[in-house]
ROKOLTI-900288 format. One record per residue (C-alpha): residue number from 0; residue in one letter; chain; x, y, z. Coordinates in steps of 0.1 Angstrom, whole numbers, padded with zeros to 4 digits, always signed. Layout:
<nodes>
<NUM,"A","A",<X,Y,Z>> ...
</nodes>
This chain:
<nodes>
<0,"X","A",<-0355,-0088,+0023>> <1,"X","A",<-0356,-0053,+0032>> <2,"X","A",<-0391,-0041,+0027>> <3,"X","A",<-0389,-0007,+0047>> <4,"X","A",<-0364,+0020,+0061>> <5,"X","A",<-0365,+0033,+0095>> <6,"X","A",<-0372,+0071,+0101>> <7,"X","A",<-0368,+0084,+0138>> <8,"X","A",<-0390,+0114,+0131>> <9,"X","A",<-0416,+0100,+0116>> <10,"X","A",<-0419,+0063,+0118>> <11,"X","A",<-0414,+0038,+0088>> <12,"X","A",<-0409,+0045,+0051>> <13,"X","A",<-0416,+0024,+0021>> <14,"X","A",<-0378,+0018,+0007>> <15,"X","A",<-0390,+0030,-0030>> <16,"X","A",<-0396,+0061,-0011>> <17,"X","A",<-0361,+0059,+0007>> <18,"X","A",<-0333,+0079,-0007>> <19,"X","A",<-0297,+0069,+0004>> <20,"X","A",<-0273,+0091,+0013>> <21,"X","A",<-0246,+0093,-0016>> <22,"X","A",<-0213,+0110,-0002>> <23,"X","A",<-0202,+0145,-0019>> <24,"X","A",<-0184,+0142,-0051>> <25,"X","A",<-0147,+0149,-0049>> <26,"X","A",<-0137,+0176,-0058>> <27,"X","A",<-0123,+0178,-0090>> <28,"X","A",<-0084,+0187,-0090>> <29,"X","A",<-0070,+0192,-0123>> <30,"X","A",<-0032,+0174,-0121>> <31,"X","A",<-0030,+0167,-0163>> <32,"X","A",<-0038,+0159,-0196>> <33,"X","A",<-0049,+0126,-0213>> <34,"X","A",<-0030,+0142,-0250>> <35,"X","A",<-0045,+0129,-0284>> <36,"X","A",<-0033,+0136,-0319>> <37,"X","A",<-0064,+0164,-0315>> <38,"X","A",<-0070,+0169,-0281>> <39,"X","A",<-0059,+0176,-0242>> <40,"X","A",<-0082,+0159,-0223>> <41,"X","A",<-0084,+0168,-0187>> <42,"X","A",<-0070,+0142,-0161>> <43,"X","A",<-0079,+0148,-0124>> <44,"X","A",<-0067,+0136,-0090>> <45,"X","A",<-0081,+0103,-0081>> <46,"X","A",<-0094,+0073,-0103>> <47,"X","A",<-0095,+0085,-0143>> <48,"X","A",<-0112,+0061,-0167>> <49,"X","A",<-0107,+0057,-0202>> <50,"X","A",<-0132,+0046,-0225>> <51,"X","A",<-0147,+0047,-0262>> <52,"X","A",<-0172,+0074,-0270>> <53,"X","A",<-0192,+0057,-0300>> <54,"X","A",<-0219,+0039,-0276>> <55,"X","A",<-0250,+0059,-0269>> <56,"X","A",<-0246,+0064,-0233>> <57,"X","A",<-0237,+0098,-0217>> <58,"X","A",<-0203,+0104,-0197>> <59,"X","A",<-0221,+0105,-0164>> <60,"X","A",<-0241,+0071,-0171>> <61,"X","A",<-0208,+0056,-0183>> <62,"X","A",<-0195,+0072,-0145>> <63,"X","A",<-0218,+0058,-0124>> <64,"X","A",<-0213,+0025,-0145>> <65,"X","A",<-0175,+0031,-0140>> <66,"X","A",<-0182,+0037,-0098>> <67,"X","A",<-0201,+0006,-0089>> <68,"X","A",<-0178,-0018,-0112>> <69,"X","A",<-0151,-0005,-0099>> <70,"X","A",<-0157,-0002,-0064>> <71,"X","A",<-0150,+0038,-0064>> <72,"X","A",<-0170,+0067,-0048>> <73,"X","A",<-0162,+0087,-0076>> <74,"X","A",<-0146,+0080,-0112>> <75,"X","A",<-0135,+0110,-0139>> <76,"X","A",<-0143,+0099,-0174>> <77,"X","A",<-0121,+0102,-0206>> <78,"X","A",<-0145,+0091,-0237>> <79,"X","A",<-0121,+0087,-0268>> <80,"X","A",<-0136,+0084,-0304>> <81,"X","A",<-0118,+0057,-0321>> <82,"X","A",<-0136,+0019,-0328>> <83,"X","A",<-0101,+0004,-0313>> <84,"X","A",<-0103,+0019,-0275>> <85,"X","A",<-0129,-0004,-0256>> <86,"X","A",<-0157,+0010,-0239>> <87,"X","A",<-0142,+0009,-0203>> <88,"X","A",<-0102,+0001,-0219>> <89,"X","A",<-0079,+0021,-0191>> <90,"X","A",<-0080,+0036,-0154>> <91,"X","A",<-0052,+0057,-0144>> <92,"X","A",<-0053,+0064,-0106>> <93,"X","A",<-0032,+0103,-0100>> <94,"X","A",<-0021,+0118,-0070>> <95,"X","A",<-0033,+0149,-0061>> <96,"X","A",<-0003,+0168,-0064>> <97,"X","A",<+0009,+0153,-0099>> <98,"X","A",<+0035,+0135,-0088>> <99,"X","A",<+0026,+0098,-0097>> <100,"X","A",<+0003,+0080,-0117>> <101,"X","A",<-0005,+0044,-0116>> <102,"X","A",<-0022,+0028,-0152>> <103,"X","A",<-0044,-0001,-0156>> <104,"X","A",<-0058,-0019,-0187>> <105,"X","A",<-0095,-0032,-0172>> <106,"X","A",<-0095,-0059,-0200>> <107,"X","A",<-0098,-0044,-0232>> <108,"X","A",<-0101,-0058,-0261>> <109,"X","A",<-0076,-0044,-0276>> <110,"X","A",<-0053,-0042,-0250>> <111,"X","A",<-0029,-0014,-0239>> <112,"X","A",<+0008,-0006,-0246>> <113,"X","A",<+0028,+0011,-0226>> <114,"X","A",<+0054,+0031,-0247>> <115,"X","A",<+0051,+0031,-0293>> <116,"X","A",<+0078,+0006,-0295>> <117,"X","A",<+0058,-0020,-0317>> <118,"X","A",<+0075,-0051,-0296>> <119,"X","A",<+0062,-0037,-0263>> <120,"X","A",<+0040,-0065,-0248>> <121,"X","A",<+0005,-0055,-0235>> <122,"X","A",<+0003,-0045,-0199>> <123,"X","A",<-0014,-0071,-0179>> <124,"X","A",<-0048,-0065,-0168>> <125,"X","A",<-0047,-0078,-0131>> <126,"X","A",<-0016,-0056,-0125>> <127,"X","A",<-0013,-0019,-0122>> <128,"X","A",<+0016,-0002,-0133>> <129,"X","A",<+0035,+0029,-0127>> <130,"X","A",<+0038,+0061,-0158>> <131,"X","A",<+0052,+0092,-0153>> <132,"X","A",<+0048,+0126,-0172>> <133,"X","A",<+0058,+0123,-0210>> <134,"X","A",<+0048,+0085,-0213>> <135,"X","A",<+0029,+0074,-0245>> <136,"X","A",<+0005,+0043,-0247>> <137,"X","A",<-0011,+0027,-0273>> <138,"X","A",<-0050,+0017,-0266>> <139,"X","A",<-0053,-0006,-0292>> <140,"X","A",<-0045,+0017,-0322>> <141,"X","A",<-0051,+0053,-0309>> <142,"X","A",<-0020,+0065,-0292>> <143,"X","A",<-0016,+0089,-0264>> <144,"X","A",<+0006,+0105,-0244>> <145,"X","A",<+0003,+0115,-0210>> <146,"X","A",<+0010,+0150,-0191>> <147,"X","A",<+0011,+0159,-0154>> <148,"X","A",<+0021,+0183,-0129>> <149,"X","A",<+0011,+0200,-0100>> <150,"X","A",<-0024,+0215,-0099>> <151,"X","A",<-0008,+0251,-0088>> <152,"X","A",<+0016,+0250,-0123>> <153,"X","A",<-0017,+0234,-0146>> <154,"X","A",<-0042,+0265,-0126>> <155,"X","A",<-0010,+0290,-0141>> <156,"X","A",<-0007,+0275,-0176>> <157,"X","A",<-0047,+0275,-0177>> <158,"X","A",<-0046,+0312,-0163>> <159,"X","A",<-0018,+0323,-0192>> <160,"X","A",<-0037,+0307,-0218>> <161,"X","A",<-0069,+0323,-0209>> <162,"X","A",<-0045,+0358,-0209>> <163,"X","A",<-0034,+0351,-0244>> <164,"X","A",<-0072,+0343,-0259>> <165,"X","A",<-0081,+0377,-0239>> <166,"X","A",<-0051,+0396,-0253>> <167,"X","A",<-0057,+0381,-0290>> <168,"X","A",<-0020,+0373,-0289>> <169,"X","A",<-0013,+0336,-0312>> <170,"X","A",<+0001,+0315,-0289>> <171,"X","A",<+0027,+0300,-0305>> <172,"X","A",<+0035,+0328,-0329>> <173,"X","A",<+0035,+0353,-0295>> <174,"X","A",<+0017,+0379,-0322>> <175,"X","A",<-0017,+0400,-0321>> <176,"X","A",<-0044,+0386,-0340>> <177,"X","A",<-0061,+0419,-0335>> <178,"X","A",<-0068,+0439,-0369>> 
</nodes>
């Protein structure tokens, strides 16, 4: 057992006193949207995790949590508030550039659906599988859909929408709110 860790400058350390070396976090590349029946959750490049909110831990315990399980240097959390989605339920792995997601159920409970169609059967948990833009899934009963693109289109829409707050213009009405 490892009782010490070596210092070249100044000898020995106690390893209590030891602090490791953690690598940078990635950097965090918007490439979607995790899309509930009252939200857009962010999605970013690299592993995504899915998980209920309702369980007293913060998102970045339920991270670091998600990181050493899973084996990843870093893990983006989506904490959804419904009793059905299990506390780690999904993982969705994107590529950087919004072109491909890959979906995995990590054993929930109440297991996920790919598509609404009530005969789909639940996507197996030792297998990842392949969504693309526009797909809905059912974890357990909360159903979502999912959005990507390229980070350069999402930085534009984020950019426009921020124009239209600024401007007092209603979105979807494309009239001033001012008085």
């Amino acid at each position: 057992m490892c009782t010490q860790a070596l210092d070249f400058q100044f000898g020995t350390l106690p390893v209590d006193e030891f602090e490791p070396l953690l690598p940078e976090p990635a950097e965090q590349v918007q490439v979607g949207w995790l899309v509930t029946s009252s939200a857009r959750l962010p999605l970013f490049s690299g592993c995504n995790v899915v998980g209920r909110a309702a369980d007293g831990r913060t998102l970045q315990q339920r991270q670091q949590e998600w990181c050493t399980a899973l084996g990843k240097t870093a893990v983006h959390g989506v904490l959804l508030d419904d009793a059905t989605v299990s506390g780690s339920h999904l993982m969705l792995e994107l590529e950087a550039d919004g072109s491909a997601c890959t979906i995995q159920d990590l054993g929930s409970t109440n297991k996920t659906r790919l598509g609404l169609n009530p005969s789909s059967r639940p996507l197996n948990p030792s297998m990842s599988h392949s969504a693309r833009s526009g797909d809905a899934l059912r974890l357990g009963q909360c159903v979502v859909r999912l959005e990507f693109a390229h980070p350069h289109i999402i930085a534009q829409q984020q950019q426009h929408q921020q124009h239209v707050a600024v401007a007092g213009i209603s979105p979807t009405l494309g009239t001033s709110n001012a008085q």
